[in-house]
C-alpha positions in Angstrom: 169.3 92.1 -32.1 171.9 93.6 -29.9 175.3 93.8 -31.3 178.9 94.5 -29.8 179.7 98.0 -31.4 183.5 99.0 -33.2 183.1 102.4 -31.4 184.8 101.2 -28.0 184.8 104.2 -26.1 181.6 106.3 -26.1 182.0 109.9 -24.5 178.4 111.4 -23.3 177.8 115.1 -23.4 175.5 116.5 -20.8 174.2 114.1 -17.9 171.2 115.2 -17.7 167.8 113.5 -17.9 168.6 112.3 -21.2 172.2 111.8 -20.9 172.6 110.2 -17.9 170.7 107.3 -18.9 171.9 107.3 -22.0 175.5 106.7 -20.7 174.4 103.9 -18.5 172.5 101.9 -21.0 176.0 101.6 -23.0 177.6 100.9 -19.7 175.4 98.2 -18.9 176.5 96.7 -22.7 180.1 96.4 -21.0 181.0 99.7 -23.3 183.5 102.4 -21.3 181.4 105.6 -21.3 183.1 109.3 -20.4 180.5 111.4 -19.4 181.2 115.2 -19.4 179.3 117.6 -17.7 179.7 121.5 -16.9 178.2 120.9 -13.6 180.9 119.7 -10.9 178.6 118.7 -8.5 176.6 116.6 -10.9 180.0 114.9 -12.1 181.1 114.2 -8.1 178.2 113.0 -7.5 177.9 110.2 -10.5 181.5 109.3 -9.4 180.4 108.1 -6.3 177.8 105.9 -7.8 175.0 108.3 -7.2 172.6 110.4 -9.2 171.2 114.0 -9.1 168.2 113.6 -10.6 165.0 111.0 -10.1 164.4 108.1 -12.6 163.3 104.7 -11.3 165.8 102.3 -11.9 168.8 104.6 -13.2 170.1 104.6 -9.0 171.3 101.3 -9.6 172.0 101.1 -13.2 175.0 104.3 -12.2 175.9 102.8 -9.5 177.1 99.2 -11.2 178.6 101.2 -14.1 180.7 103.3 -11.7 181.8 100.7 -9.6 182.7 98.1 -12.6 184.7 100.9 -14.0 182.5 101.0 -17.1 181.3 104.7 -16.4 183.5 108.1 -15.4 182.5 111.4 -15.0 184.5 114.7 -15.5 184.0 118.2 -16.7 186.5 118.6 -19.2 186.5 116.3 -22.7 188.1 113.4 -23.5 189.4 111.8 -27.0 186.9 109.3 -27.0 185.6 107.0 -30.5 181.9 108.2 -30.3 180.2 111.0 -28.9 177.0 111.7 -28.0 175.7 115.7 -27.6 172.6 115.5 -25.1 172.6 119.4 -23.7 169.3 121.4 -23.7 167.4 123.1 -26.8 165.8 125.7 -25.2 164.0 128.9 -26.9 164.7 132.6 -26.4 162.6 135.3 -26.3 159.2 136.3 -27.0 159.3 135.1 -30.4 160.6 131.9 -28.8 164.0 131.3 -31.3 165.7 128.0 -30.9 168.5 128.5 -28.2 171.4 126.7 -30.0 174.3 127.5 -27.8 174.4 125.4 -25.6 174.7 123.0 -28.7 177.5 125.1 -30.0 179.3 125.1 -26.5 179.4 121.1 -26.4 180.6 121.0 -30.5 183.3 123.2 -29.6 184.1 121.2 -26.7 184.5 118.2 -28.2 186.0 119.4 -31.2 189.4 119.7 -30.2 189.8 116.0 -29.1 187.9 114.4 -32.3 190.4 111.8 -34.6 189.1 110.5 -38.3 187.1 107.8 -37.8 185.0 109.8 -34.6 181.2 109.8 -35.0 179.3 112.8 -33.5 175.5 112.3 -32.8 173.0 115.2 -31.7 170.9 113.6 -29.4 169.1 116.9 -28.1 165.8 117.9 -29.6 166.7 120.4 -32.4 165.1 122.9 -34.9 166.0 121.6 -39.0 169.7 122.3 -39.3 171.1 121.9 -36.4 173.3 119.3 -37.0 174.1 120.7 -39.8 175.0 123.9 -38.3 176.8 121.7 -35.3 179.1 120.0 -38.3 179.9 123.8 -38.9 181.1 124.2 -35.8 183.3 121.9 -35.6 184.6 122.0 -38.6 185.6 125.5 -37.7 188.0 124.6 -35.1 188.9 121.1 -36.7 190.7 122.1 -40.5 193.1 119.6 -40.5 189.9 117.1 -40.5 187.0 116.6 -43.0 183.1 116.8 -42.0 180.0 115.5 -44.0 179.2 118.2 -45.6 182.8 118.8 -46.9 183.3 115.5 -48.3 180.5 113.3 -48.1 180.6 109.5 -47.7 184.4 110.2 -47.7 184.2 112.4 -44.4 186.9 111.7 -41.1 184.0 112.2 -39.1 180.7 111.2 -39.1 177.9 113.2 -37.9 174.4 111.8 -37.4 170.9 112.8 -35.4 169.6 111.0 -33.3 167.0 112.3 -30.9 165.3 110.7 -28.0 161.4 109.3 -27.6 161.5 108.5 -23.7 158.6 109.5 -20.9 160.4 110.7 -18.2 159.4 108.1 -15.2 159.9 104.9 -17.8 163.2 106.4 -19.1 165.6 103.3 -18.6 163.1 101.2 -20.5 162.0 102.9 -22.8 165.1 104.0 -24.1 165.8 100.3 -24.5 162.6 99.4 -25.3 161.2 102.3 -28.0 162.4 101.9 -31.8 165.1 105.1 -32.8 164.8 107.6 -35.7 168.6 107.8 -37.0 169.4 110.2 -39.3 172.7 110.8 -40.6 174.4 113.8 -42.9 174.9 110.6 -45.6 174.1 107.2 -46.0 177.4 106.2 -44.4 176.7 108.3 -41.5 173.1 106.8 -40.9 174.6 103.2 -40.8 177.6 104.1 -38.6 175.6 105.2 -35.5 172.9 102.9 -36.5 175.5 100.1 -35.3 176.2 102.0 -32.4 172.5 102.4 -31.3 172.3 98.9 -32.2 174.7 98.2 -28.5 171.9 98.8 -26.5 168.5 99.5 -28.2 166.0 96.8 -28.8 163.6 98.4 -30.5 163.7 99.6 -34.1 166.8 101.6 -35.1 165.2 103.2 -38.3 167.9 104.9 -40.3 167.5 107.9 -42.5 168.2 111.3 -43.2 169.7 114.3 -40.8 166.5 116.6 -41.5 164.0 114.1 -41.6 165.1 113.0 -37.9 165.2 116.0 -36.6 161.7 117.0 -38.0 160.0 113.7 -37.1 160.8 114.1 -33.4 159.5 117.8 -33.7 156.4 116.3 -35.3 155.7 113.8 -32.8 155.8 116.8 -30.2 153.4 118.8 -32.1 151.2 116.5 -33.0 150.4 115.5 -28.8 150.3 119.6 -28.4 147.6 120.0 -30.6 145.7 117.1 -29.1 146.2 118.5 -25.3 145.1 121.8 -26.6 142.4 120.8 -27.6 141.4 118.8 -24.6 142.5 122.0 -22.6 140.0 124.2 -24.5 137.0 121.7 -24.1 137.9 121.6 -20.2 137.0 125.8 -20.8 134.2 125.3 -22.9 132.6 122.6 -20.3 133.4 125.1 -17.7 131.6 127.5 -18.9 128.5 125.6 -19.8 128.4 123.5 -16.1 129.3 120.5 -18.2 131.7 118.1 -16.2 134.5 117.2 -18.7 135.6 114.6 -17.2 132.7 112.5 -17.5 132.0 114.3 -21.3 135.4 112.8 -22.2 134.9 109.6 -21.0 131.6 109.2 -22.6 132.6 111.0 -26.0 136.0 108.1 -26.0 133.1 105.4 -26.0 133.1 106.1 -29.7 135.5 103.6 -31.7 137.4 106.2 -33.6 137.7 109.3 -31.1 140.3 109.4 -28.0 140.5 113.4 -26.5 143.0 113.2 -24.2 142.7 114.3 -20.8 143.0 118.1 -20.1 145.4 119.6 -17.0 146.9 122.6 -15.6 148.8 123.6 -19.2 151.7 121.9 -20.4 155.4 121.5 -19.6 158.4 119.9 -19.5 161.3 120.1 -22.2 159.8 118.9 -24.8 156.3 119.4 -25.6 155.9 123.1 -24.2 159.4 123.7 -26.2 159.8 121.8 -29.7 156.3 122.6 -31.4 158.0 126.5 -31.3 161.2 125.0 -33.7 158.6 124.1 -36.3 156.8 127.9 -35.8 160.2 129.6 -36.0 161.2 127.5 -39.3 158.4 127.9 -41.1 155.8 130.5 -39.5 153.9 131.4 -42.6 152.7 127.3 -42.4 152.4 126.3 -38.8 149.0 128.2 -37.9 147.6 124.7 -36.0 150.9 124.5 -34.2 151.3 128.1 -33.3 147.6 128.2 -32.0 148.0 125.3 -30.1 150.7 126.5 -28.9 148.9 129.6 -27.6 145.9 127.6 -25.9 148.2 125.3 -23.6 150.2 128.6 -22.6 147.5 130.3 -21.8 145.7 127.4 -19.4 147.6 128.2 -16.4 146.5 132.1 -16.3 143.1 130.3 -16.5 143.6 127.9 -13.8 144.6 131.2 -11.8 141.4 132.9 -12.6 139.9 130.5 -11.0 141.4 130.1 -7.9 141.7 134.2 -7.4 137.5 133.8 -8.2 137.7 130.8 -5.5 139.1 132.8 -3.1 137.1 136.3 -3.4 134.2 133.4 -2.7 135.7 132.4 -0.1 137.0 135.5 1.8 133.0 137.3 1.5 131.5 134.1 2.8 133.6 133.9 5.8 135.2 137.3 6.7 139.2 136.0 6.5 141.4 135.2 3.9 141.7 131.2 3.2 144.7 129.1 3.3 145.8 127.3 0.0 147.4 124.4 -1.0 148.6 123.7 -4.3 149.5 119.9 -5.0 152.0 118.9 -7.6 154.8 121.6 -9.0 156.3 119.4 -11.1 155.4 119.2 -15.0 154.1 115.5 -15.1 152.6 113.2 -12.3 155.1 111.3 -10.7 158.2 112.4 -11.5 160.4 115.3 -9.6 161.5 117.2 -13.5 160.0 121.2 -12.9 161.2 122.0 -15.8 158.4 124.6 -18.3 156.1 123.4 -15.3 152.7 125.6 -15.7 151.7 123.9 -12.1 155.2 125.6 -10.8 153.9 128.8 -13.0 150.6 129.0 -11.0 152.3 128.3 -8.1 154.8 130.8 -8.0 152.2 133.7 -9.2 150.1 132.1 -6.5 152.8 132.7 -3.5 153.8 136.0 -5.3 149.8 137.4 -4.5 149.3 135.2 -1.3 152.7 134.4 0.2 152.6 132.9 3.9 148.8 131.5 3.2 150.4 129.4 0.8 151.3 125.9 1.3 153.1 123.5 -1.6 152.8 120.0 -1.8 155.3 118.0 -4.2 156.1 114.8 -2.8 159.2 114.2 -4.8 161.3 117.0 -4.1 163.3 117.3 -0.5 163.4 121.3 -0.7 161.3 124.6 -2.3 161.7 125.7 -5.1 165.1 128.1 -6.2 162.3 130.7 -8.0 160.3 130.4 -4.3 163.0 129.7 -1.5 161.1 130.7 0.9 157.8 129.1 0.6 156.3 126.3 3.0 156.7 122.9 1.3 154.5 120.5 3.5 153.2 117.1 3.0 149.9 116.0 1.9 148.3 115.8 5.4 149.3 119.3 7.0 148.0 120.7 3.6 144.5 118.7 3.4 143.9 119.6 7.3 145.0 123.2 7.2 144.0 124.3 3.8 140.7 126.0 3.0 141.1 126.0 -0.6 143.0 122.7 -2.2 144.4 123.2 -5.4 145.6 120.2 -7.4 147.8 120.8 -10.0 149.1 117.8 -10.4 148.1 114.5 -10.9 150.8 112.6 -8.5 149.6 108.7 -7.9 150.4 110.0 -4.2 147.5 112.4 -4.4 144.8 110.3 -6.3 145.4 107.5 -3.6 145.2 109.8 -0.7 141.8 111.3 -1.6 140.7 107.7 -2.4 140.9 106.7 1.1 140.6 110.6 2.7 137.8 112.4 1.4 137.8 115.7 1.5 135.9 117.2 4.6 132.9 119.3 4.1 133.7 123.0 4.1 137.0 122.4 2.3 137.0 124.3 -1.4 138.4 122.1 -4.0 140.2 123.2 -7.5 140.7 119.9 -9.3 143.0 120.7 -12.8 143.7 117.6 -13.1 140.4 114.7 -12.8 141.4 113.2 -10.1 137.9 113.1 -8.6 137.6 116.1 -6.0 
C-alpha cells in the first residue's frame, strides 16, 4: 500500500538512468524532488521538461513533474529531508577494483547541507561496505552531527541501501512494479527509508541489513552472468561441432527443469558486465564460478571478431575485393539506446579500427556516431542490407528481427547472426 512519506523534500543525486526515474516516480506521488547533477546540460535540459536519455514513458513522466513544480534540477546541493545517491559504480583497472569515487564525490556533496533527522540512501550498485564507508565520509566533514555507526539507533542521520532491480526499457514500471531490498546501518535506519520507498513502490519493500542489500543485488548480477556464460560457451562449443544452438537450446528447454538462456555478442551494460567483479575483488580466494564466468562473457566478443575477420578473408579470395560490412545494434541490450560496457560497440569499434570506410553502423536508436568512433557512417537498416556484403548482427533490436521477417536477405549476402534472430 502506498503511503504519504514524513520526508517532504527528497533531493536525487545523479540523473541518470537510474536517478532520473527515480526522481519522477516521487514526483508523480506529489513529493518535491531536487535533483543534482554535475552535468549542466543534463540539468537544462530536465528544466525544460525534457530528458537526455531514452526510457519509454519517463518523456512524459519529467515533463508533468517539471511543469507542476514537483521536480527541479541544479548542479549544486540543496538542504533537502531525504537523499538519494544514484552515481555510477564503476571498476578500475585490470584487476577491476570497485571505483568508489564517484560515491565519495556525491557524500561529500551532500554532506555539508544534511540536518538531524536527514536520511541518506545508496541507491548505486556497490561492493560490501560501501555505505559503510559513504557514512565515513560524511561523517568526516559533518562532526557537529552523529552517523550510524557512531551512535546507532540514536544516530541524526540515517543511512540505508537500497539498490535498484530495473531492465532498462521497462524502467518506469518496474521500478514501481518490482519488490525492493532495503537495508539499513540499524533497524531504525531499515524502517525509516522503508516508509520512504513505501511513497511510490508497489511491490515488496523488504527491509534488512546494509551488507545483506548490497550483496543480494550483487548476487542477483552474478547469478544471470554465470547463466549467460554458460549459454555463450555452448554457442562455441555448437560452433565448432556444426551444431545450430539455436535450435539445440530450444529443444534442450523442452525439458521441465532446464532453461539455458539465449547466447549473444558478450555482455554489457552497468550492471552485469560490472558488479559480478565487486564479489571477485571482496572475496577472490571464493568466487572461482564468478571470476570464470566472468572471463567467458569477456572474452565472446574477441570471438565474435574472429569470426567475422574469418568471414571476410572468405570473402575477399572468393571474389577478388574487399566486402562492405554492416554491424547492426551497438548498444548493450535490444531496444534500448544505453552503450554503456557494450561488447557489440567493442566489436564494432575494433571492427572500424581494422576496416574503417567499409564499415557501416546500424543502431536505430541513437541520432549520431559514436564519441569513441566520430567519424564512422551511421546508416539505417536499408542502405546497410543493400550495400553490405557481409551483415553482422550484434544486436537483437525488435527493429532488426522485423525487418528480416519481411526482407530476406538476398542471395550472395554473408550473414554473421550473434544474436538468433534467424539469418
Amino acid at each position: 500500500m502506498l503511503m504519504k512519506s514524513s520526508y517532504e523534500t527528497v533531493s536525487v543525486i545523479g540523473l541518470g538512468y537510474i536517478g532520473l526515474p527515480t526522481a519522477a516516480a516521487f514526483a508523480q506521488r506529489k513529493v518535491k524532488v531536487i535533483g543534482v547533477d554535475v552535468n549542466e546540460h543534463t540539468v537544462a535540459t530536465i528544466n525544460r521538461g525534457e530528458i537526455h536519455i531514452i526510457e519509454p514513458d519517463l518523456d512524459d513522466a519529467v515533463y508533468k513533474a517539471v511543469n507542476e513544480g514537483y521536480l527541479r534540477a541544479t548542479t549544486v546541493a540543496e538542504p533537502a529531508d531525504a537523499f538519494m545517491i544514484a552515481v555510477p559504480t564503476p571498476f578500475k583497472g585490470d584487476n577491476h577494483d570497485p571505483d568508489l569515487s564517484y560515491i565519495e564525490a556525491a557524500s561529500r556533496a551532500v554532506a555539508p547541507v544534511l540536518k538531524p533527522g536527514d536520511l541518506v540512501v545508496l541507491e548505486s550498485t556497490s561492493p560490501v561496505g560501501a555505505t559503510e564507508q559513504m557514512a565515513q565520509w560524511m561523517a568526516e566533514l559533518r562532526p557537529d552531527l552523529s552517523f550510524p555507526h557512531q551512535k546507532g539507533e540514536q544516530s541524526d542521520i540515517r543511512v540505508a541501501h537500497c539498490p535498484e532491480r530495473v531492465l532498462p526499457g521497462q524502467v518506469m514500471r518496474e521500478i514501481i512494479t518490482n519488490d525492493r531490498i532495503i537495508g539499513g546501518m540499524t533497524p531504525r535506519c531499515s524502517r525509516e527509508a522503508t516508509d520512504l520507498y513505501r511513497t511510490f513502490v508497489q511491490g515488496n519493500c523488504l527491509a534488512s541489513d546494509v551488507r545483506t542489500a548490497e550483496m543480494c543485488k550483487l548476487a542477483e548480477n552474478a547469478f544471470r552472468d554465470v547463466n549467460i556464460a554458460y549459454a555463450n560457451e555452448l554457442s562455441k562449443i555448437c560452433d565448432t561441432l556444426g551444431i545450430n544452438v539455436w535450435e539445440l537450446i530450444r529443444l534442450a528447454n523442452r525439458h521441465p527443469r532446464v532453461n539455458i538462456l539465449q547466447p549473444g555478442t558478450g555482455v554489457g551494460g552497468h550492471c552485469i558486465a560490472v558488479d559480478p567483479w565487486f564479489i571477485v575483488a571482496g572475496s577472490p580466494d571464493e568466487s572461482q564460478i564468478i571470476r570464470t564466468a566472468r572471463s567467458v562473457n569477456d572474452s565472446k566478443p574477441d570471438w565474435v571478431l574472429a569470426k567475422i575477420s574469418e568471414a571476410v578473408e572468405n570473402f575477399t579470395a572468393k571474389e577478388g575485393r574487399a566486402p562492405v560490412i554492416a554491424a547492426l545494434g551497438l548498444a548493450f541490450k535490444p531496444n534500448i539506446d544505453d552503450l554503456r560496457e557494450s561488447p557489440a560497440l567493442h566489436v564494432a569499434e575494433q571492427l572500424f579500427a581494422r576496416y574503417g570506410s567499409r564499415m557501416l553502423m546500424v543502431e536505430p536508436h541513437i541520432d549520431a556516431p559514436p564519441a569513441s568512433m566520430p567519424s564512422c557512417t551511421l546508416a539505417d537498416i536499408d542502405r546497410a542490407a543493400a550495400q553490405a556484403d557481409i551483415i553482422v548482427v550484434l544486436v537483437r533490436h525488435r527493429l532488426f528481427e522485423e525487418y528480416f521477417a519481411q526482407s530476406p536477405l538476398p542471395t550472395g549476402k554473408v550473414a554473421i547472426d550473434c544474436v538468433g534472430i534467424g539469418l
